[in-house]
Backbone as CSV, one residue per row, in Angstrom:
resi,resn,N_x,N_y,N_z,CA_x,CA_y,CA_z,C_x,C_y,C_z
1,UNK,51.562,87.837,84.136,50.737,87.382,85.226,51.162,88.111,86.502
2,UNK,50.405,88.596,87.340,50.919,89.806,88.420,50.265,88.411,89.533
3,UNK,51.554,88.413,90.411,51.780,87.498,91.309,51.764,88.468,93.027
4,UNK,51.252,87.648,93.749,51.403,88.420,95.123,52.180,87.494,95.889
5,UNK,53.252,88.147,96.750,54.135,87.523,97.645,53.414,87.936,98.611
6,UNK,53.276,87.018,99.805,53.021,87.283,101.223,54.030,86.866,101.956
7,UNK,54.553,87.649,102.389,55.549,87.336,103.573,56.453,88.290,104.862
8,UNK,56.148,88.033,105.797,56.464,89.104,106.903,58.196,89.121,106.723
9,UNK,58.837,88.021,106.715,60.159,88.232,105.861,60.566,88.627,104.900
10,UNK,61.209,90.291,104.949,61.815,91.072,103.418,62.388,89.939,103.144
11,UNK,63.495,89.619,103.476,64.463,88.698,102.824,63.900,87.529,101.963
12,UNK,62.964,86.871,102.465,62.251,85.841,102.645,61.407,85.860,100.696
13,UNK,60.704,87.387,101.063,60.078,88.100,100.029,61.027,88.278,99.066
14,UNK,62.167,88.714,99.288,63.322,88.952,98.158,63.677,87.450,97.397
15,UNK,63.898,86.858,98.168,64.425,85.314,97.507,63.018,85.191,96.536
16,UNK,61.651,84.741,97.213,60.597,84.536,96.239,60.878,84.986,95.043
17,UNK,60.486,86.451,95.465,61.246,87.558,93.997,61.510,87.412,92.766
18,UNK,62.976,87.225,93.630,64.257,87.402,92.510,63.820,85.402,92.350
19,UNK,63.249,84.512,92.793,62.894,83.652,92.093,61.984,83.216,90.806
20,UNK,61.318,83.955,91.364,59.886,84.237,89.974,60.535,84.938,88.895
21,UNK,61.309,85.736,89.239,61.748,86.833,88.240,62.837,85.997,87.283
22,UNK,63.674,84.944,88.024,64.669,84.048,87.187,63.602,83.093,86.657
23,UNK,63.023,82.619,86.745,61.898,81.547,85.851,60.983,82.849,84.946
24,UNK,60.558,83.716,84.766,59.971,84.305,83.952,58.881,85.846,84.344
25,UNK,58.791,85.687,85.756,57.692,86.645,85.876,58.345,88.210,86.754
26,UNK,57.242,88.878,86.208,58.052,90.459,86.387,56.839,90.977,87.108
27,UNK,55.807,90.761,87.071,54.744,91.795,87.660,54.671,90.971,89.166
28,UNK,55.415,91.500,89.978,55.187,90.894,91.797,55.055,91.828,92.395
29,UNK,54.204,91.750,93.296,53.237,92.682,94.126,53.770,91.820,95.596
30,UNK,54.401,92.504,96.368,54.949,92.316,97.474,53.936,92.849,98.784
31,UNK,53.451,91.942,99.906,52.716,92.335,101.147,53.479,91.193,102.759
32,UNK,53.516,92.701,103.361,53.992,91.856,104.531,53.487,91.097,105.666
33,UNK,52.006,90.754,105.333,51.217,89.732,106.193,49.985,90.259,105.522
34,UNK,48.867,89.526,106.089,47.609,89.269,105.562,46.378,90.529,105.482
35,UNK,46.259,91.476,106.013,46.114,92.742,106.447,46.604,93.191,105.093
36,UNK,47.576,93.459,105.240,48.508,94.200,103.555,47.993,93.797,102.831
37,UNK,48.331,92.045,102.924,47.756,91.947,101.299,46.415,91.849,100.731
38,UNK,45.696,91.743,101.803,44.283,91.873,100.968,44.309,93.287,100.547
39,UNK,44.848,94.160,100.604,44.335,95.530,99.821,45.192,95.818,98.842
40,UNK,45.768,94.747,97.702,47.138,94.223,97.302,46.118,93.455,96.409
41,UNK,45.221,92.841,96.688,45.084,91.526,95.689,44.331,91.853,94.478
42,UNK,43.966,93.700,94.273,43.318,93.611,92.562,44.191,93.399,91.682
43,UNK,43.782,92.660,90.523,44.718,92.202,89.159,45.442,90.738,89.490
44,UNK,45.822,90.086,90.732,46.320,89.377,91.350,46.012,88.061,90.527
45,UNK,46.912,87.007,89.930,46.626,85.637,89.117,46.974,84.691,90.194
46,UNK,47.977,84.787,91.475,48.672,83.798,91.875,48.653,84.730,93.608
47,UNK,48.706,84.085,94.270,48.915,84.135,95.547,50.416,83.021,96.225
48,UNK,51.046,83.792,96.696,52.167,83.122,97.537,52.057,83.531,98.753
49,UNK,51.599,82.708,99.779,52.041,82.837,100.903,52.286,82.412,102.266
50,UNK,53.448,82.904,103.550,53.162,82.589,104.501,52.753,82.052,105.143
51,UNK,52.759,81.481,106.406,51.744,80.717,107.383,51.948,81.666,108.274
52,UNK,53.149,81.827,109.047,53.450,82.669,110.270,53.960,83.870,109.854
53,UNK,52.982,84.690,110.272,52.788,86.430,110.009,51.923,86.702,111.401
54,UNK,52.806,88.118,111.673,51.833,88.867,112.709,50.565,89.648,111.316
55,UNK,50.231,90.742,112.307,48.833,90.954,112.208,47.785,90.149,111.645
56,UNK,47.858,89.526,110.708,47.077,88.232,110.209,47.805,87.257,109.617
57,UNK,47.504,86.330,110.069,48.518,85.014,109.689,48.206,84.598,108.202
58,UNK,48.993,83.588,107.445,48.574,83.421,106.054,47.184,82.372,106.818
59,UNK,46.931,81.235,107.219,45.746,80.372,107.134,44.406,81.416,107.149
60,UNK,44.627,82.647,107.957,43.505,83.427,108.089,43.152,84.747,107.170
61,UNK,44.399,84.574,106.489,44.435,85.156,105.104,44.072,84.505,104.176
62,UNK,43.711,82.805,103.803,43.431,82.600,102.825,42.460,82.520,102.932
63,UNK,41.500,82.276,104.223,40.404,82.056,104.227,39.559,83.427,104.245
64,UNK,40.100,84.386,104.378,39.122,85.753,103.920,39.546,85.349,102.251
65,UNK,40.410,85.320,101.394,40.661,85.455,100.223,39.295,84.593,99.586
66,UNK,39.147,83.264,99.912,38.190,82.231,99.966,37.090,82.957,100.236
67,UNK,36.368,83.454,100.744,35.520,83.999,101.112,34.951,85.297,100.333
68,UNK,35.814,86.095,99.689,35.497,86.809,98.822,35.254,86.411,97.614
69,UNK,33.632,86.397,96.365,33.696,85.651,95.547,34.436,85.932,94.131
70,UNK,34.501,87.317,94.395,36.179,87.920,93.474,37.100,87.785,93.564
71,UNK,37.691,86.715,94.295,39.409,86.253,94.587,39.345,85.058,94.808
72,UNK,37.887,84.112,94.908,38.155,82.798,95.550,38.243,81.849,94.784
73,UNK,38.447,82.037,93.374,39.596,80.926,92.537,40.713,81.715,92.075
74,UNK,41.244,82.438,92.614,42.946,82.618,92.840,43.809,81.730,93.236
75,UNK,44.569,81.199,92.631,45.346,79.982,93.098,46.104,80.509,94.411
76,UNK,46.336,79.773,95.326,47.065,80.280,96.588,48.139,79.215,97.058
77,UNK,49.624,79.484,97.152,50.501,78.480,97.091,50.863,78.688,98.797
78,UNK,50.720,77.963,99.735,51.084,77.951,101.069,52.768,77.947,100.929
79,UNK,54.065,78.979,101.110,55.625,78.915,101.215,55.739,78.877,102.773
80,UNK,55.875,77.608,103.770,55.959,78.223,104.733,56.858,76.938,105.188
81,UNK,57.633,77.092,107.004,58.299,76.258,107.604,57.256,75.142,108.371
82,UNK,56.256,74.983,107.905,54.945,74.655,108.502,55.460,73.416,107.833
83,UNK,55.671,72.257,108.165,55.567,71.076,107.422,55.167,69.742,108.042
84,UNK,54.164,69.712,108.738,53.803,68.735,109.736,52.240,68.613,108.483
85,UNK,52.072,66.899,108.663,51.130,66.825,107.267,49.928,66.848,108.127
86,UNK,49.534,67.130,109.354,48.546,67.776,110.210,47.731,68.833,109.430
87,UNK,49.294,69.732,109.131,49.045,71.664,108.787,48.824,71.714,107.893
88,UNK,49.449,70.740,106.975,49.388,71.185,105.238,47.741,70.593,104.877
89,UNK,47.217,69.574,105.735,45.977,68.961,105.516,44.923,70.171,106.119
90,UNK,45.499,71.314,107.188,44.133,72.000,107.220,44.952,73.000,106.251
91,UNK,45.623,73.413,105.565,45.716,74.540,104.874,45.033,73.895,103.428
92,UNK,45.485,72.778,102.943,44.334,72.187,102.052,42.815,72.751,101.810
93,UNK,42.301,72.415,103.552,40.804,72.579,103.600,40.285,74.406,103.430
94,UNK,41.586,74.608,104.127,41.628,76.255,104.052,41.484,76.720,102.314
95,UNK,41.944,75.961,101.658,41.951,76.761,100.393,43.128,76.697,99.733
96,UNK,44.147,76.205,100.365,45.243,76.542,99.466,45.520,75.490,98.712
97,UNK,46.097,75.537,97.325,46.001,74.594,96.164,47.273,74.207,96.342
98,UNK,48.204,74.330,96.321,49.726,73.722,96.664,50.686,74.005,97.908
99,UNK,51.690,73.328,98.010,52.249,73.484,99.627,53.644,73.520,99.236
100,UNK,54.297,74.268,99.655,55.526,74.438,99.271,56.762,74.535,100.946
101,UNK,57.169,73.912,101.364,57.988,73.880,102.613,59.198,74.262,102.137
102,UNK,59.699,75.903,103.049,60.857,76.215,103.027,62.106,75.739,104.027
103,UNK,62.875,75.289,102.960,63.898,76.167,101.814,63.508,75.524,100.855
104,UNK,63.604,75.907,99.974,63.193,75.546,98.717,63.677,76.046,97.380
105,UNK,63.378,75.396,95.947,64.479,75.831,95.475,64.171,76.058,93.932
106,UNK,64.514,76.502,93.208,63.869,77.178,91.654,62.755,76.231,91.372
107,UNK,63.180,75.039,91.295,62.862,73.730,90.689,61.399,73.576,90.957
108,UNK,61.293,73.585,92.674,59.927,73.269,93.063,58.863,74.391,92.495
109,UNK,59.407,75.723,93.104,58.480,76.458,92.664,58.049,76.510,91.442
110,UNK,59.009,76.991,90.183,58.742,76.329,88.802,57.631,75.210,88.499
111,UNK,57.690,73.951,89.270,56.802,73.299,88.977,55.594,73.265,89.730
112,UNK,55.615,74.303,90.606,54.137,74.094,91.538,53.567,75.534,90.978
113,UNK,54.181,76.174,89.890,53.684,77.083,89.487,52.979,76.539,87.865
114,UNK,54.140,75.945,87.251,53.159,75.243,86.200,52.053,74.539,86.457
115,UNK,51.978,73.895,87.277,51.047,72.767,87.400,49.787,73.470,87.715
116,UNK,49.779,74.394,88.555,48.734,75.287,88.468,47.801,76.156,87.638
117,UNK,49.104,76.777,87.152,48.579,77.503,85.833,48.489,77.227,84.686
118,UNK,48.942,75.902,84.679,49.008,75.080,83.361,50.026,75.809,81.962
């Protein structure tokens, strides 16, 4: 399954990574804000990303993703420090199927990745 990281943090991007990669997955397609990754998302099963990114933020990244009718049931997992249930309720409306607040840790992702993909 070829997974896309969004995140303006290498480091940030590295942890994801080398997380996916310890639970099972090898095909990750790395972008450093929203701009990048839409030209990133052919073959794409899973979307991870961001909230706070320059050139395009993740909320305004998912909603072009949404908007295209070739990517807009791509699952899209919001990883961000965003955790006010304000944000996670418009990233909801935005499109994104799960919410993940960093730090975070094998466990969650593991299961907000099954639950998705069944």
């Amino acid at each position: 399954m070829k997974i896309l990281v969004v995140d303006d943090s290498s480091t940030m991007r590295r942890i994801i990574k080398n997380t996916l990669t310890r639970i099972g997955y090898e095909d990750i397609v790395e972008a450093e804000h929203g701009v990048d990754a839409l030209a990133k998302l052919d073959g794409v099963q899973l979307i991870l990303t961001d909230w706070n990114m320059p050139v395009m933020d993740g909320l305004t990244f998912v909603n072009s993703v949404r908007s295209n009718d070739q990517y807009k049931s791509v699952p899209i997992i919001m990883v961000t420090t965003e955790a006010a249930k304000e944000e996670i309720v418009v990233a909801i409306k935005a499109g994104v199927n799960d919410y993940i607040i960093k730090p975070f840790n094998q466990t969650t992702l593991q299961e907000k990745i099954s639950k998705l993909m069944g």
